[in-house]
N, C-alpha and C positions, 0 to 999 in steps of 0.2 A: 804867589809867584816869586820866585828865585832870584833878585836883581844879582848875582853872583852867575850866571849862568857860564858854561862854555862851547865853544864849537865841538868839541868830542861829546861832549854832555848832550847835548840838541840833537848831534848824530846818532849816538846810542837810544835815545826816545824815539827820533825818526824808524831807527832801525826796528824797534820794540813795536813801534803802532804796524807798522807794515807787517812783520812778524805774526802778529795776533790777527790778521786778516787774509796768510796765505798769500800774500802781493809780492813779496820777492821773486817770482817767476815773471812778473810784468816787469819790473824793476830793471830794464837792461840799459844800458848807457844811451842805446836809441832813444829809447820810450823815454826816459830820462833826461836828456838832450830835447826831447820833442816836447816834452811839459814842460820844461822849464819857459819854451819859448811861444807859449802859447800862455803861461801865465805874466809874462816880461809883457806879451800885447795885452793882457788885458790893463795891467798896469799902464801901459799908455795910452787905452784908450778912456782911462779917466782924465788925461791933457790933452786929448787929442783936438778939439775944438778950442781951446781958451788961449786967451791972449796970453802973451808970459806975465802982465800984471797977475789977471786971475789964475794962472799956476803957479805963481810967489804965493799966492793967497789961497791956495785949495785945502790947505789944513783948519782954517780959520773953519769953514762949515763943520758940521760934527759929523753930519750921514758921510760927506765925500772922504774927511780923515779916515773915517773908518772904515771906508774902502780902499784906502788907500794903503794902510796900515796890515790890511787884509791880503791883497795883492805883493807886496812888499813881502809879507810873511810866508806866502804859494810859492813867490821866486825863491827866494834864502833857499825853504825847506828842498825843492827840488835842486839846488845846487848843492846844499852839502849831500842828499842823496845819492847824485852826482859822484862828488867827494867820495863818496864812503866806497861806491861799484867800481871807481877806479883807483883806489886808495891815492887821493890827491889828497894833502893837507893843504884846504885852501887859502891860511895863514900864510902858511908857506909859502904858496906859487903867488902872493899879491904881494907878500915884502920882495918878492926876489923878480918881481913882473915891476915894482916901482923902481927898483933900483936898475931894473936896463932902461927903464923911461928916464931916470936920474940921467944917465949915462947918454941916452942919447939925444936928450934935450937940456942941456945945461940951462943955468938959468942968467940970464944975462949980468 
């Protein structure tokens, strides 16, 4: 595993595995759009009953981590997917999305 990784790097892979399985015709900002957020619930629905102690605490288990870790890894992947079918730099649109939050929430 590559601890150097980057966001074009990850897309280029994403693009490659999808590629090698003929999926880029499903791949439309819809269907894209629509996994993402079917993968974002299932990521909540490993919180979905716990106290907020026990969701400070869900990494501590190793089975929940790694569902967690896994879930976490389905949304990424289907957003820079995302990214790529509508050429967003997602770097991009979060420096320039925090800096109108900067902007329109000063900070006291």
């Amino acid at each position: 595993m590559n601890d150097d990784l980057t966001v074009p790097e990850l897309q280029r892979r994403l693009a490659g595995f999808a590629a090698a399985r003929n999926w880029q015709p499903f791949h439309t900002p819809k269907n894209l759009a629509s996994a993402l957020s079917v993968e974002a619930g299932e990521l909540l629905e490993i919180f979905q009953w716990l106290t907020p102690e026990q969701a400070a605490a869900v990494m501590t288990d190793p089975d929940t981590a790694h569902r967690v870790r896994d879930e976490v890894a389905d949304v990424l992947a289907y957003l820079l997917q995302l990214c790529t079918v509508l050429e967003v730099d997602p770097l991009r649109a979060l420096a320039e999305k925090i800096e109108r939050n900067e902007s329109r929430f000063p900070a006291a």
